[in-house]
C-alpha positions in Angstrom: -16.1 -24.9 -49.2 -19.4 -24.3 -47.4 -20.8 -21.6 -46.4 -21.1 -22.6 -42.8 -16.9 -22.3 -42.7 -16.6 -19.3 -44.4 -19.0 -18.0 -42.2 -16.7 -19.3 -39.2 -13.6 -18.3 -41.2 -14.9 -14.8 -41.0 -16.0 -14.5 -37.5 -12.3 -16.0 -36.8 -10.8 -13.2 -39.2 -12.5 -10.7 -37.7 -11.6 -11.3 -33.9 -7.9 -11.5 -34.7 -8.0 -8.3 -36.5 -9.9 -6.8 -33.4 -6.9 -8.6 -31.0 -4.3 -6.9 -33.6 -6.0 -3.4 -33.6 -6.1 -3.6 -30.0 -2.5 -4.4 -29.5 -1.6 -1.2 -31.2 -4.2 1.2 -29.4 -2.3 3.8 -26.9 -4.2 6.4 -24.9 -3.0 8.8 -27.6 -4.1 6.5 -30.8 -7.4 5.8 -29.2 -7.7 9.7 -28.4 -7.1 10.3 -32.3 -10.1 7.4 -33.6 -12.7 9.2 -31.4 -12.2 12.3 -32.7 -13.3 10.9 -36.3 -16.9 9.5 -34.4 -17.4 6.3 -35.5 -20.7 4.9 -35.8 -22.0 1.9 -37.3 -18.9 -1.3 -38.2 -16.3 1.2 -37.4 -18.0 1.6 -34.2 -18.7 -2.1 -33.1 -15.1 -2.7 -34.3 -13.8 0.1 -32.1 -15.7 -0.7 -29.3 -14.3 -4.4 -29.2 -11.3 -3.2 -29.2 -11.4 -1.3 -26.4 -12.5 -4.6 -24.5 -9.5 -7.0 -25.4 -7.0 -3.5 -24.9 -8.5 -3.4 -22.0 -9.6 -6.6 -21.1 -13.0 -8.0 -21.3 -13.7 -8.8 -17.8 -12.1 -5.7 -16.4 -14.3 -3.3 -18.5 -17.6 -4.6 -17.5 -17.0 -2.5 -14.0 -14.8 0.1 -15.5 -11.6 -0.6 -16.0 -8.3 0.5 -14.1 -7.4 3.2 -16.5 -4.5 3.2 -19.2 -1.7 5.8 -19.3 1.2 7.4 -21.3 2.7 9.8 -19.8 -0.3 12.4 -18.7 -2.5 10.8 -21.4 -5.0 8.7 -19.5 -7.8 6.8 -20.9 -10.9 5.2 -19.2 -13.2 2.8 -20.5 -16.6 1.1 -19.0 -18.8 -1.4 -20.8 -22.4 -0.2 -19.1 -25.1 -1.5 -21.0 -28.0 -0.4 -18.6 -26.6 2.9 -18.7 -29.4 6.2 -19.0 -26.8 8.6 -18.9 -23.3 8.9 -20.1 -20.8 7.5 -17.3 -18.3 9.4 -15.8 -15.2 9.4 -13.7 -14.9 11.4 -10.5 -11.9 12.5 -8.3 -11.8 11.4 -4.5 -11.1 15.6 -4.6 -14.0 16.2 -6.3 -10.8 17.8 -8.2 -11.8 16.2 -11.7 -15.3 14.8 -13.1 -14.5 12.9 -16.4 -17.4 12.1 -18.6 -17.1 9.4 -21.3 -17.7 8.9 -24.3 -20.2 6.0 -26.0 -18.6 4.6 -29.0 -21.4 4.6 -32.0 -24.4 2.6 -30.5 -22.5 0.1 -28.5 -22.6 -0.1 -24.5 -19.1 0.6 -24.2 -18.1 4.4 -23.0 -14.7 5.7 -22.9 -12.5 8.4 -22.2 -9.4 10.1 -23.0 -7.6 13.0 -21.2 -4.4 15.2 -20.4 -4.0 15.8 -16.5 -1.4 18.1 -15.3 1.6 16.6 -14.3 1.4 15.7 -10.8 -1.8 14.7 -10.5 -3.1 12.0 -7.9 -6.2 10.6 -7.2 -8.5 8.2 -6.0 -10.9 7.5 -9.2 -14.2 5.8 -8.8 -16.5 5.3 -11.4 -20.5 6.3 -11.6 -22.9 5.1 -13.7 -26.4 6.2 -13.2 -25.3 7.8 -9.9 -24.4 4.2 -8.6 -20.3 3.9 -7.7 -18.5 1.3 -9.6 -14.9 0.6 -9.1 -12.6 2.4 -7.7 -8.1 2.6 -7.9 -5.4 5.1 -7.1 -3.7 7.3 -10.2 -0.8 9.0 -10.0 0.8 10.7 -13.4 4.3 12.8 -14.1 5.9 13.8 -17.0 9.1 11.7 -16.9 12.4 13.9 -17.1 14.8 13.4 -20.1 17.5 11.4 -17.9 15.5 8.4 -16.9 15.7 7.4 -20.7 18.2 4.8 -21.9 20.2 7.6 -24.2 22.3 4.9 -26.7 24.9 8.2 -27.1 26.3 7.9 -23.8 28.5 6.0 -22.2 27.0 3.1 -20.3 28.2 1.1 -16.7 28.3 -2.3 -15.8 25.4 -3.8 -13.1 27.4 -6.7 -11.7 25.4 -9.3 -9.3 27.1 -10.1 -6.3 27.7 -13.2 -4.2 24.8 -13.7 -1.8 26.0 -11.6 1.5 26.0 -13.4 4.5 25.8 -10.8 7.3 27.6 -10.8 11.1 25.5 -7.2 12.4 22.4 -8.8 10.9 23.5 -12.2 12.2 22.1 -15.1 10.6 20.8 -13.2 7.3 21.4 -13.5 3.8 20.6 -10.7 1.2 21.5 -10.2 -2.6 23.2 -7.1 -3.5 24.5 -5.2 -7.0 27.3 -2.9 -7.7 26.7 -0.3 -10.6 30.5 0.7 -12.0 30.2 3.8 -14.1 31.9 3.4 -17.8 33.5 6.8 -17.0 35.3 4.8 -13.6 39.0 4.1 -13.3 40.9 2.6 -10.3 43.1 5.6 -10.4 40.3 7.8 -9.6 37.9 6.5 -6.6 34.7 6.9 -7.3 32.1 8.6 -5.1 29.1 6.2 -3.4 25.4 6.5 -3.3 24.0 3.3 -1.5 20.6 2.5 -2.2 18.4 0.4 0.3 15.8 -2.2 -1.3 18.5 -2.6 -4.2 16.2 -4.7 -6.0 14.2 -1.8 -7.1 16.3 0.5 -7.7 18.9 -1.5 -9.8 16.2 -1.5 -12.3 16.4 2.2 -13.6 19.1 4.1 -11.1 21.9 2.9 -13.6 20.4 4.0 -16.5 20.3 8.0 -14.9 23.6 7.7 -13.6 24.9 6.9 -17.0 22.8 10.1 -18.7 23.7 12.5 -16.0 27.8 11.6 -15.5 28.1 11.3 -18.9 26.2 15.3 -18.9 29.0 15.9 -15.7 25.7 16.8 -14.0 26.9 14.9 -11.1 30.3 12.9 -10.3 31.2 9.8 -11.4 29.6 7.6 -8.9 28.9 3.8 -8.1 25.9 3.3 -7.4 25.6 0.0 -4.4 22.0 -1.6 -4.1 21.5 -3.8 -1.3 18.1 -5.5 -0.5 17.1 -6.2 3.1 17.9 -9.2 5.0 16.1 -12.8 5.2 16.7 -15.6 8.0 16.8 -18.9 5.6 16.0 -20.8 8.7 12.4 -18.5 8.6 13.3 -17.4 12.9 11.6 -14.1 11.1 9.8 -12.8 8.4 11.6 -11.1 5.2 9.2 -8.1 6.3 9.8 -8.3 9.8 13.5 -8.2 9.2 13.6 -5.3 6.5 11.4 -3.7 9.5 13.5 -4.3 12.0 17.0 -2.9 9.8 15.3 -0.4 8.2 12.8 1.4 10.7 15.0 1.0 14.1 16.7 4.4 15.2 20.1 2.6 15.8 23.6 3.0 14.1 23.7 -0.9 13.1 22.6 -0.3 10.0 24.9 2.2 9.5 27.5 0.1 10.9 26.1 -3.0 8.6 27.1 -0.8 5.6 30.9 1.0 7.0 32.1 -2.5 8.3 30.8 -4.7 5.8 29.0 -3.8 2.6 31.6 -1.0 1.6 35.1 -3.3 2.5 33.5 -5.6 0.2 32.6 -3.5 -2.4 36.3 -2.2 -2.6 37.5 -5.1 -4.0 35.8 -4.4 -6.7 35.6 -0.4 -7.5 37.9 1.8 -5.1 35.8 4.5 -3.6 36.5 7.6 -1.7 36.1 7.8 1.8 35.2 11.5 2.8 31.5 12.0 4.0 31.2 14.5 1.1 31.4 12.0 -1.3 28.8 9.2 0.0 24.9 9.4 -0.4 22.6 6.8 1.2 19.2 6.8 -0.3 15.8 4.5 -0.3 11.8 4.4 -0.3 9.5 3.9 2.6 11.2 2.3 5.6 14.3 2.6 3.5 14.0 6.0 3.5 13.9 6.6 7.1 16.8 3.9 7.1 18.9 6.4 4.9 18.5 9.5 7.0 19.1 7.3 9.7 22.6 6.1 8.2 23.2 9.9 7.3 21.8 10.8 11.3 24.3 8.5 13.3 27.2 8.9 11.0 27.2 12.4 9.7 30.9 11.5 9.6 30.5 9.1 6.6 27.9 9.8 4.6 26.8 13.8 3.5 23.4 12.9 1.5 20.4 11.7 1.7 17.3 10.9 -0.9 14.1 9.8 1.1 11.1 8.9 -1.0 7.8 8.5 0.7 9.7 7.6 3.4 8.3 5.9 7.0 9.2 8.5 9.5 6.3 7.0 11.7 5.9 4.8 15.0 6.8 1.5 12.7 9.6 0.7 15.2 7.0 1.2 18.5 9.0 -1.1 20.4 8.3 -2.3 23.8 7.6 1.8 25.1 5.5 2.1 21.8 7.1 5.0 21.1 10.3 4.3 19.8 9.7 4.9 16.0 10.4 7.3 13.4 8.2 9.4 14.4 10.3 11.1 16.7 12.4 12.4 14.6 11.6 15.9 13.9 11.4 16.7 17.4 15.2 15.5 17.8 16.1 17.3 14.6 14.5 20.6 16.7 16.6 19.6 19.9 19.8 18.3 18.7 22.7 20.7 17.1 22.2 20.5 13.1 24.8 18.1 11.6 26.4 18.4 8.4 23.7 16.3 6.1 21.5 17.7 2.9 18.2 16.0 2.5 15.6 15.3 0.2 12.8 14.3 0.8 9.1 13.8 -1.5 5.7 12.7 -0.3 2.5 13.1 -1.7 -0.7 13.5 0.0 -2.4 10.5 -0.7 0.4 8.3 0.8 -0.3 6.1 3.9 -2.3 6.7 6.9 -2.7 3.5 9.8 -2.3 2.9 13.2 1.8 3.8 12.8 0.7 7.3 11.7 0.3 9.4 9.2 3.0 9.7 6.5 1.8 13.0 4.5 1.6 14.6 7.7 5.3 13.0 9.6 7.1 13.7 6.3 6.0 17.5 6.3 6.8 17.3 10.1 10.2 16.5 8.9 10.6 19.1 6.6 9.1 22.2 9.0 11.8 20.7 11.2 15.0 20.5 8.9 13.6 24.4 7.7 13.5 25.0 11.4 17.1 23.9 12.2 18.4 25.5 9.1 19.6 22.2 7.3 20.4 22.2 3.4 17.1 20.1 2.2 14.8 20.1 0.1 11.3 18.6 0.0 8.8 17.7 -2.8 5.2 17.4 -1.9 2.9 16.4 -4.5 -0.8 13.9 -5.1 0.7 10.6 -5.5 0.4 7.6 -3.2 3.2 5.7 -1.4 5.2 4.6 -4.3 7.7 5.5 -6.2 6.4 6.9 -9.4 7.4 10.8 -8.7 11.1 9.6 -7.0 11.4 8.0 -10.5 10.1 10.9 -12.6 12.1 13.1 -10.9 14.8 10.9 -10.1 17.5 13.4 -12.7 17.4 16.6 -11.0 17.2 15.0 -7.2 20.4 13.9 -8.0 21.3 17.1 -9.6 20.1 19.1 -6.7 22.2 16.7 -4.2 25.8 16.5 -5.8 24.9 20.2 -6.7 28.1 22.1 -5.6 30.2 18.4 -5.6 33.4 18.5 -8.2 32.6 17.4 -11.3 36.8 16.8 -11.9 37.8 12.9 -11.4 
C-alpha cells in the first residue's frame, strides 16, 4: 500500500472521528473539555469539532448559540481577531467573552444564565458587530417529561372538519382521551386553538399531572384554524379573521360544532366550570374571547403571548383586540380566571405593542377584580416559557376543580 493512501486513509480517519466527536458534544460536555485547556492536537481536534457541531459555515460569523436547558454555548471562528470575541446583550444585561481553543481561530463559550433569561445577542469582534438572534432559556418543569410510570392517553386524528360558521373551510383537528377516562364519568374539556402545536407536548402533561390528580381528568381538543381549498383567502388571513375578530362565532364554531362532534367519541361535561379554552398569539386573544362572549360555557382561559392588539382593525381601524382592557374596565366582571404570560421582547408593529397590550390586560383584570394570573418574563413571541411552564399553569387553573371522577 503506498504511502500516498495511507496518507489519504488518515486524513479520512481523522475527519470522521472529528464528525463522531462532534455528534456527542453538548453545551455541558464541551463546558467540561475546556476546562482541561487543550493546546496543540487536542486543540486543533477540538476546535474542528466545534465547526461540524456547529456547522462550518454558520461559525465563520458566530454561530446561533447551542442550548440545554440554561447551559448555552457560543462559538465564532475569527481568524483576524486581536482581541478575544465576545457576546453582548441587546440589555447591555450580559457581555460574554469567549474562549480561543489552543492556537486555532476558533473562540467559544460556555455559560449558565438564570432561568428566564431573554435576549437579543449580537456578536463583536474587534469592536465590529457580527451576527445577531433572539435567546430565550427556562428550566423545563418535571411534568413536560414523558414519565413511562404513568398512565398514558390516546391522540386520535380526526376526520378533516368541514365547517358551516366558517363556511367553506376545512381544518384538521385531534382529540386527546385520558387513560384515566371512562364513559361513565364525562370528562372535563380544555380546547386548544392552533391544535397542531400543541398536540405535540399538551398530552404528554396531561398524562403526568391527572395521573398526580393535580388536575381532573380532562380531554384535551386541538383544533387548527381554517383554510378555503378553493384559496378565496389565505390560511393566515383566515386564522386572522377566526381568531383575532371580537365576535361570538368562534365561540359558536366550537358549542355547535366541534364539541357535538367530539361527543361521539369521549362524553364531556357541560358546566362552564368544567371547560377551558386556551392558545398562543391570535389564538390567545381567540380564547379569552371564547371565555368573553360565553362566560356561560367555558370558565378558563390560558393566553400565551397572546395578540390583544389592533390585528382585527377592520373597516373603523379600530376594531381589534386592543380594546379589550378598556371593556374589561367598563363592563361588569364575568365569571372567567385567566392566565396570561408575555415577555418583553415579544412583538412590536403597526398593530401595536404586545408587551405593553398584554400588561394593559392584566392592570385591567387586577382592576376589575378577576381571578388571573399573569407571567411576565424576557422571551420573545413564542412559546418556549408557555411550554416550560406549561405544569403548574394548569395547576394554577383547575386549582380549586374536584379532583373526584
Amino acid at each position: 500500500m503506498s504511502y500516498i493512501l495511507l496518507g489519504l486513509m488518515a486524513v479520512l480517519l481523522e475527519g470522521l472521528l472529528s464528525t463522531a466527536y462532534a455528534d456527542d458534544l453538548t453545551p455541558l460536555i464541551l463546558k467540561q473539555r475546556l476546562a482541561d485547556h487543550p493546546t496543540g492536537a487536542m486543540a486543533d481536534q477540538l476546535a474542528d469539532q466545534v465547526r461540524s457541531w456547529f456547522g462550518r459555515t454558520e461559525i465563520k460569523d458566530g454561530a446561533p448559540p447551542r442550548v440545554d436547558g440554561l447551559t448555552t454555548a457560543w462559538a465564532i471562528e475569527a481568524p483576524d481577531a486581536t482581541m478575544p470575541p465576545k457576546v453582548l446583550s441587546d440589555t447591555g444585561q450580559y457581555t460574554i467573552p469567549l474562549q480561543r481553543i489552543g492556537q486555532t481561530p476558533v473562540y467559544v463559550a460556555v455559560v449558565d444564565l438564570p432561568n428566564g433569561a431573554g435576549m437579543i445577542w449580537t456578536y463583536e469582534v474587534n469592536g465590529r458587530r457580527a451576527r445577531s438572534g433572539n435567546l430565550e432559556v427556562y428550566a423545563r418543569e418535571p411534568e413536560t417529561n414523558y414519565d413511562t410510570h404513568v398512565a398514558h392517553g390516546k391522540l386520535i386524528q380526526m376526520p378533516d372538519w368541514h365547517s358551516n360558521i366558517f363556511a367553506g373551510t376545512v381544518r384538521s383537528w385531534w382529540i386527546y382521551v385520558p387513560a384515566e377516562y371512562t364513559p361513565e364519568h364525562p370528562a372535563c374539556v380544555m380546547v386548544f386553538q392552533d391544535g397542531g402545536y400543541y398536540k405535540n407536548f399538551v398530552p404528554t402533561v396531561f398524562d403526568n399531572l391527572i395521573g398526580k390528580r393535580e388536575m381532573p381528568v380532562t380531554v384535551g381538543i386541538f383544533i387548527d384554524p381554517g383554510h378555503f381549498p378553493d384559496n378565496r383567502r389565505s390560511p393566515g388571513e383566515e386564522r386572522s379573521f377566526e381568531y383575532d375578530t371580537l365576535s361570538d362565532q368562534y365561540a359558536r364554531f366550537l358549542l355547535e360544532e366541534i364539541l357535538p362532534a367530539a361527543e361521539r367519541v369521549v362524553k364531556l361535561r357541560e358546566d362552564a366550570a368544567s371547560r377551558a379554552v386556551a392558545g398562543i398569539s391570535s389564538g390567545g386573544i381567540c380564547a379569552f374571547t371564547v371565555a368573553w362572549s360565553r362566560p356561560d360555557q367555558f370558565s378558563k382561559v390560558m393566553s400565551w403571548v397572546g395578540s390583544f392588539t389592533d390585528l382585527a382593525a377592520g373597516k373603523t381601524l379600530v376594531e381589534g383586540g386592543h380594546n379589550y382592557p378598556f371593556l374589561i374596565r367598563r363592563l361588569p366582571p364575568k365569571p372567567i380566571r385567566v392566565f396570561l404570560q408575555d415577555g418583553s421582547h415579544d412583538l412590536d408593529n403597526i398593530a401595536g405593542n404586545w408587551p405593553l397590550c398584554n400588561q394593559q390586560m392584566a392592570r385591567a383584570l387586577a382592576f376589575k377584580g378577576y381571578d388571573y394570573k399573569f407571567v411576565f418574563g424576557e422571551g420573545f413571541h413564542s412559546g418556549a416559557q408557555g411550554e416550560a411552564i406549561l405544569p403548574s399553569t394548569l395547576r394554577w387553573l383547575w386549582r380549586d376543580y374536584p379532583m373526584t371522577p
